[in-house]
C-alpha positions, 0 to 999 in steps of 0.5 A: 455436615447437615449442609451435605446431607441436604445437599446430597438428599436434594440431588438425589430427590432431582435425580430421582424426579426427573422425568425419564424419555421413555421411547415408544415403538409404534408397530404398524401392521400393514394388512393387504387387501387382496381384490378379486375380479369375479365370474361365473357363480358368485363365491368367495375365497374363503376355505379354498386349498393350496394347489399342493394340497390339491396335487395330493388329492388327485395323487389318490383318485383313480379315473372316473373318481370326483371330489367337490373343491375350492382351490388356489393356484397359478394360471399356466395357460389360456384358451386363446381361441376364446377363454373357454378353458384353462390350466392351473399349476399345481405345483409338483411339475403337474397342471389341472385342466379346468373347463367351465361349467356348462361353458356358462363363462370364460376367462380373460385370455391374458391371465397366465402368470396370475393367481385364481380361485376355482370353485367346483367339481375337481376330477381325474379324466382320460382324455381322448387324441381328438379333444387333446388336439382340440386343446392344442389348437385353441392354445395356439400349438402348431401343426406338427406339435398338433400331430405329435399326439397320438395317445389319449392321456390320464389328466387332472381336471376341474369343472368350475362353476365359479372363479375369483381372479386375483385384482391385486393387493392393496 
């Protein structure tokens, strides 16, 4: 009997003392760098709105009103005369017209599709028939769009003394 007490302590001392496999999950958190090709004023992107929550606020500005901005969004459109404006999605099926400050710089031509940075003075303006034909041109519009306007229009605009262009993420 004393053999099978013995027998049985010493199991279940090995039993008890073997090692357990213990499996470690190693989380890696990949964090992307975004890079930004800079110009005009140096700023950084920090701080900076969706352009959603920028569509709300020129939902509450009336002509003539102006508010100091950073915002995010989608290049739609640019000048493609020579990158001295461009349009900004906004998100809700509206765009921002953004000229540069002083026309200090100007924007690749080839940056419709990607994400950017303005910095500035964001206001609504209304614009008259001769500037938004002007527009047209630069954007390469053909004659008979060109005629077609023939109203001044309400628009969103944006004065930017600054603009971060998206490089990529790495």
């Amino acid at each position: 009997m004393k053999k099978y007490l013995l027998i049985t302590m010493l199991l279940t001392m090995f039993v008890a003392c073997k090692s357990e496999e213990k499996k470690e999950e190693t989380v890696i958190e990949e964090t992307k760098e975004i890079t930004y090709k800079s110009f005009g004023e140096e700023i950084i992107a920090d701080d900076a709105i969706t352009a959603i929550s920028m569509a709300e606020h020129y939902k509450t500005m009336k002509v003539g009103d102006s508010i100091n901005s950073k915002m995010i969004a989608k290049v739609d459109e640019v000048c493609q005369a020579k990158g001295c404006w461009m349009k900004l999605d906004l998100g809700n099926g509206e765009e921002v017209m953004v000229k540069f400050k002083d026309y200090g710089f100007f924007m690749p031509k080839n940056i419709a599709g990607q994400e950017v940075i303005v910095n500035g003075k964001a206001y609504v303006n209304e614009v008259p028939v001769e500037e938004l034909r002007h527009y047209a041109e630069d954007a390469g519009k053909s004659a008979e769009e060109i005629a077609k306007i023939t109203e001044s229009k309400k628009t969103y605009s944006f004065e930017a003394d600054g603009v971060l262009l998206v490089e990529e993420e790495l």
